[in-house]
C-alpha positions in Angstrom: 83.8 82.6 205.2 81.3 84.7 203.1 83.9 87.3 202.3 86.4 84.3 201.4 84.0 82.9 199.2 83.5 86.2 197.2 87.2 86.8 197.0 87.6 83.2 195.6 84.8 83.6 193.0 86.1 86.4 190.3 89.5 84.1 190.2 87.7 80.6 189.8 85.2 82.6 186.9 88.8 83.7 185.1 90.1 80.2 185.5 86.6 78.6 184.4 86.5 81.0 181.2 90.5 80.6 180.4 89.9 76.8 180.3 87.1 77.1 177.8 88.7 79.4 175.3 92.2 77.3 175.6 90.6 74.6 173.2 89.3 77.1 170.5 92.5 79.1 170.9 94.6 75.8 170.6 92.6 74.8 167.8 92.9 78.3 165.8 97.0 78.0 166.5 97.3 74.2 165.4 95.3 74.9 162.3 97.3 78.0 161.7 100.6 75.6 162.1 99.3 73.1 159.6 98.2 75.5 156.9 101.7 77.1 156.8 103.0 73.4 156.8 101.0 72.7 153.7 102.2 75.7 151.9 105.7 74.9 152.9 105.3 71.8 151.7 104.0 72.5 148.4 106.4 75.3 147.3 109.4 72.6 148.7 107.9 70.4 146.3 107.0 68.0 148.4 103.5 67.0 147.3 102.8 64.2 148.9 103.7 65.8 152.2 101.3 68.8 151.1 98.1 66.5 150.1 98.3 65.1 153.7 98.8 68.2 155.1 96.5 70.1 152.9 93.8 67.1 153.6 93.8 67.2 157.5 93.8 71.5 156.7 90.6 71.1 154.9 89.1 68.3 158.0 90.1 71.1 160.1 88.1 73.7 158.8 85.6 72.5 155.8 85.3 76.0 154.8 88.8 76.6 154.1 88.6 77.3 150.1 92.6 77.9 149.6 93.1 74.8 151.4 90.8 73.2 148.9 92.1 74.8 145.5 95.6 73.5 146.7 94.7 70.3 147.3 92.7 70.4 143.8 95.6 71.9 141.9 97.8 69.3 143.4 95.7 66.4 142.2 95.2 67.9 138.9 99.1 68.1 138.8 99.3 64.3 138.8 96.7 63.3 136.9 93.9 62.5 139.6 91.4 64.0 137.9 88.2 62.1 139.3 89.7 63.4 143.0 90.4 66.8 141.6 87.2 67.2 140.2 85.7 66.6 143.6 87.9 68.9 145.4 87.3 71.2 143.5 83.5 70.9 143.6 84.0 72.1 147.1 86.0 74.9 146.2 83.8 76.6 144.0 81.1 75.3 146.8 83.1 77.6 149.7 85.3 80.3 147.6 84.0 83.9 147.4 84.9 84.3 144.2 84.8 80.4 142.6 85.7 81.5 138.6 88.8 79.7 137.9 87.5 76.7 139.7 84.9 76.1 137.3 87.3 76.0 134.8 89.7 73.1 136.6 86.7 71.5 137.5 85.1 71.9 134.0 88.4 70.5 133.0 88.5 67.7 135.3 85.5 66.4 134.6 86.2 66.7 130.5 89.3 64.2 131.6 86.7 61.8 132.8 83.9 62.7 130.3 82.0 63.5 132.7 80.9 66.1 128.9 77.5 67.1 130.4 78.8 68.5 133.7 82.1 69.9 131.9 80.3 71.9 129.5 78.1 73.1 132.0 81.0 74.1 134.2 82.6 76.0 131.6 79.7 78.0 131.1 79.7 78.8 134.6 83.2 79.9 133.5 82.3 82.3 130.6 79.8 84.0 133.0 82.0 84.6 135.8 83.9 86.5 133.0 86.3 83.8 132.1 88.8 84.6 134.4 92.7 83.0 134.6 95.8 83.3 133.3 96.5 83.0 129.7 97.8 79.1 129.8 94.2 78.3 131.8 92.1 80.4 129.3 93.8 78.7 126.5 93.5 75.4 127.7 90.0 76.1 129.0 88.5 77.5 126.1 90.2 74.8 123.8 88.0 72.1 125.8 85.2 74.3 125.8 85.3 74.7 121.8 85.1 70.8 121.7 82.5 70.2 124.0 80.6 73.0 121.9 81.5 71.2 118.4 80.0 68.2 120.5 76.9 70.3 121.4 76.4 70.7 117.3 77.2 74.5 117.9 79.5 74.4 115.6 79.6 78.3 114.9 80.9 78.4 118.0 83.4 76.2 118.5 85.4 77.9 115.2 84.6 81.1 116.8 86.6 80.0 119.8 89.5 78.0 118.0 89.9 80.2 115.4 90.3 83.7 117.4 94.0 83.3 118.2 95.0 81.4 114.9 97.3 83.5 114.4 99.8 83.1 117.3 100.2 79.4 117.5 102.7 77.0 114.5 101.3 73.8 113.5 99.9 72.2 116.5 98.0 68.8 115.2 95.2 69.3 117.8 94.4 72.6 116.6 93.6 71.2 113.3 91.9 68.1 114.6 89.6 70.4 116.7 88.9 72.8 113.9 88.6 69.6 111.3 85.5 68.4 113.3 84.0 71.8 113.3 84.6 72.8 110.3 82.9 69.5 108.9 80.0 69.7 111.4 81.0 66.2 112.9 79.5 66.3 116.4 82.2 64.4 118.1 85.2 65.0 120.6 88.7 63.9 119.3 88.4 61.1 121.4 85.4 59.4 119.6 85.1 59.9 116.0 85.9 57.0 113.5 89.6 56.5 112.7 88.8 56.2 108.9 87.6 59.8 109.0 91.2 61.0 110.2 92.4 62.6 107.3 89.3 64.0 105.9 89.1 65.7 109.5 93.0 66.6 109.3 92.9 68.1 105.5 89.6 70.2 106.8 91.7 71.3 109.9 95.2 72.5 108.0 92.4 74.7 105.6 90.7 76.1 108.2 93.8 77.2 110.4 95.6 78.8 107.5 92.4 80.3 106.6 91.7 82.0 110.3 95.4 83.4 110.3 94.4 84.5 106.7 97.2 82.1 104.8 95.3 82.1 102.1 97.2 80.3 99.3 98.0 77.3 102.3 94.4 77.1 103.2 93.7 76.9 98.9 95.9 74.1 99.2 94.6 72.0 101.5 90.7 72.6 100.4 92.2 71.7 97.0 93.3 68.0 98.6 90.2 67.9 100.5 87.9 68.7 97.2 89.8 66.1 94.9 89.6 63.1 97.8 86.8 63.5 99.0 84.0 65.0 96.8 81.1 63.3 97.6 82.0 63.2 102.1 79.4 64.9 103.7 80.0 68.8 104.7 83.1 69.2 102.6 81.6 71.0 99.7 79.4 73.2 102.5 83.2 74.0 103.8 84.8 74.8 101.0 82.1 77.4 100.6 82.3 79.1 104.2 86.1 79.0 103.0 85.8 81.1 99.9 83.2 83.1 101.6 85.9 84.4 104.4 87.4 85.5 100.9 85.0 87.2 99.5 84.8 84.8 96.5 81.0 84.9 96.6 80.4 83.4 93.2 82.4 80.8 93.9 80.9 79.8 97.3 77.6 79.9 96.1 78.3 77.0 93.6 80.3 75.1 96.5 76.6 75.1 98.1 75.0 74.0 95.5 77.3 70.9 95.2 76.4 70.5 99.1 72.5 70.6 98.7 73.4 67.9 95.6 74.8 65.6 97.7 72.4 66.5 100.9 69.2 68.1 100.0 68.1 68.6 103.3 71.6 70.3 104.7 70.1 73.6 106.1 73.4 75.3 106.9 74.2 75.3 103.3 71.0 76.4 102.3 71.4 79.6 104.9 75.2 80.6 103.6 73.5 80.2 100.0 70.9 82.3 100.5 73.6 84.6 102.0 76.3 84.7 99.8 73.5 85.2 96.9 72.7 87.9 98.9 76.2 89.6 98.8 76.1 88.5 94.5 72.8 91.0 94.5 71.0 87.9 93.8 68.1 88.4 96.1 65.5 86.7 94.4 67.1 83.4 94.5 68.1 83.8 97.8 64.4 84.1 99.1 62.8 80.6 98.5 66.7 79.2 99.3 66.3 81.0 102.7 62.3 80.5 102.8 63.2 76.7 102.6 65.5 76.7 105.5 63.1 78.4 107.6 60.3 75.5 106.8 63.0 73.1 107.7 64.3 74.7 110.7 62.1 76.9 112.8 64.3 77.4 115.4 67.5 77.9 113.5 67.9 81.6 114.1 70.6 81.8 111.1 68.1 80.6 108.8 65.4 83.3 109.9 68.3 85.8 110.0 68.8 84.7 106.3 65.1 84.9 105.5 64.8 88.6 106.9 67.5 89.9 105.1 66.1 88.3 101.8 62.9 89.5 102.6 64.6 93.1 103.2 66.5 93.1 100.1 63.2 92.1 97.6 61.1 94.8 100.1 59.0 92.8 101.7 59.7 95.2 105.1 57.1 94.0 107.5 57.9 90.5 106.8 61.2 91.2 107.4 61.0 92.7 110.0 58.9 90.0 111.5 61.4 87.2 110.7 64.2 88.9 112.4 62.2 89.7 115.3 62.3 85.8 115.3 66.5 85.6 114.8 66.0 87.6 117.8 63.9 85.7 119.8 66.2 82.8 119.2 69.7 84.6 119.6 69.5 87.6 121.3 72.9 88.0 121.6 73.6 88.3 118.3 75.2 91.4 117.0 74.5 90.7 113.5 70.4 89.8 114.0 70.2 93.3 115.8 72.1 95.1 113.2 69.6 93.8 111.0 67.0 94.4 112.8 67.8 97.9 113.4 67.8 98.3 109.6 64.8 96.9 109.0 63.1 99.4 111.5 65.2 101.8 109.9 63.6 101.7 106.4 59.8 101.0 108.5 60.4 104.7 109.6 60.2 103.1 113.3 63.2 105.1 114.4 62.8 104.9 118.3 62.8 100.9 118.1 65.7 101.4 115.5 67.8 102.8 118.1 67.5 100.8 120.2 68.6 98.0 118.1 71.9 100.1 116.9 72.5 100.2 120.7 72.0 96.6 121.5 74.2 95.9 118.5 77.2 97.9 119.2 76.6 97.1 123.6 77.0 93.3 122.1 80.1 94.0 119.8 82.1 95.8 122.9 80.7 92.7 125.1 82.0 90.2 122.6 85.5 88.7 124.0 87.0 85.4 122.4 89.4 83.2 124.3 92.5 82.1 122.8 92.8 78.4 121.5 95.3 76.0 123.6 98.7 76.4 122.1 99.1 72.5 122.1 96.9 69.6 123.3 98.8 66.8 121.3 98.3 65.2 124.6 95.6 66.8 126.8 97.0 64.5 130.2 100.1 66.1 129.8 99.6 70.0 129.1 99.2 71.4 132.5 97.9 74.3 133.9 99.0 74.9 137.2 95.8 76.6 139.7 97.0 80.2 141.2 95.2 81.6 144.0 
């Protein structure tokens, strides 16, 4: 009975441990089924087949991060961007590699203004290296160059909207985006007066033609803008950044002037003042212009970037080397502040701190990469963007 008993037990182990991997094994093979359902379903079309299958896929198996960028791209499809936005919180929560998913849920949760968490999800975009197709990165980077004109980083914004200019026709959103910018109206196109519509539209058309360097269009539109509305807020500070593309320096500087007329205290206009007397060879009235910005704005590092290469040009080194060691501080990113910076250490004789400036400067220009604007957002539900893995 012994012996029996010995024979029995290696085939009742095998039968014990079969039993307990059946369920694991059965599990692995029915969640295997169902995620080549959900596929199915989705390239079929069939999306309300796929969100059920997709949402038992990711019940299955939590971790399943394709499962939840399908489901997320699917409910961005149609418009359910407060469940897309969730989904895709878990995707960037589980995926390996999460970079587009910041952008669909940056985007998601501009659709719901969510503008806070967008804008922050957007950044975590741009560090991830801003990666997508082009319709994503145009999309993307449109939204992003609102919530940045929102931010008051106005700069910015143009830089963003303006870098692909070129490519796109007359797409009303464009200019609407680049209007408020332009104008330094911190708003989204959602929420800025209605009244203000055509100031922000004639400020728009200029600024497109300008960035795709139509300069006799853009001329015509400022000209509108100038002769309407004269005494608006930011338009004569405009109208100088405008001729200053241009390299009508004169010019500009008296569109600034007209600016601090009408707004004394407008410390952008007294920084591109101080500038653009700069490139006139007009140093000594760009100092106390730029001085006065400085006072006003301490942590504007345009302004001390202004003031250090006013300081430079009258030879006031040290000091200018102090106030763009400042700029610095502020914007470290900046190729221009280390360009100037260099050049300042330059003419101190400190030529070991000099190169490494010229290096940070030209690391910075080979870093800097501009996404393209949306080609059109005329209606931002509509425009899609479909997620790839």
């Amino acid at each position: 009975m012994y012996i029996l008993d010995m024979l029995l037990f290696p085939s009742l182990l095998v039968l014990l441990l079969t039993a307990q991997a059946n369920p694991q094994s059965s599990a692995q093979s029915s969640f295997e089924a169902l995620a080549k359902q959900a596929d199915a379903a989705r390239s079929a079309d069939r999306l309300d087949e796929a969100l059920t299958l997709y949402s038992k896929g990711v019940r299955l198996r939590p971790t399943w991060s394709d499962g939840w960028w399908s489901l997320g791209s699917i409910l961005y499809e149609q418009d359910r961007f407060l469940e897309a936005q969730e989904v895709f919180r878990r995707f960037v929560a589980t995926a390996p590699k999460p970079g587009p998913g910041f952008a669909f849920l940056a985007l998601c949760e501009y659709e719901t203004r969510d503008y806070d968490g967008s804008l922050k999800h957007f950044q975590s975009w741009a560090k991830s290296g801003s990666p997508g197709n082009d319709a994503l990165i145009d999309v993307a980077g449109f939204h992003w160059a609102l919530l940045l004109t929102r931010e008051s980083k106005f700069e910015q914004a143009l830089y963003l909207l303006a870098a692909k200019a070129g490519k796109l026709g007359d797409k009303p959103a464009l200019a609407e985006a680049m209007g408020l910018a332009s104008l330094r109206m911190a708003n989204v196109p959602e929420d800025y007066p209605p009244l203000k519509r055509e100031v922000v539209w004639l400020a728009g058309e200029a600024a497109v033609y300008s960035a795709r360097q139509d300069y006799s269009r853009s001329d015509e539109y400022a000209q509108r803008l100038a002769t309407r509305y004269p005494g608006e807020a930011n338009v004569h500070y405009f109208l100088g950044t405008l001729l200053g593309f241009q390299k009508r320096f004169p010019e500009a500087a008296e569109e600034y002037k007209k600016e601090l007329q009408i707004s004394p205290q407008n410390v952008p206009a007294m920084v591109e003042l101080a500038l653009v007397q700069l490139e006139n060879y007009k140093s000594d009235e760009a100092l106390p212009v730029a001085e006065r910005a400085v006072i006003l704005e301490p942590k504007n590092a345009r302004a001390h970037l202004a003031y250090g290469k006013a300081l430079l040009a009258t030879e006031h080194l040290s000091e200018a080397a102090h106030e763009l060691e400042l700029a610095k501080e502020l914007a470290p990113e900046s190729p221009l502040v280390r360009s100037a910076l260099a050049n300042a250490y330059l003419r101190l004789g400190r030529t070991q701190e000099a190169k490494r400036e010229s290096e940070a400067f030209i690391s910075l220009q080979e870093k800097e990469e501009v996404l393209a604007p949306v080609e059109n957002k005329g209606d931002a539900s509509k425009n899609k963007v479909r997620p790839k893995p």
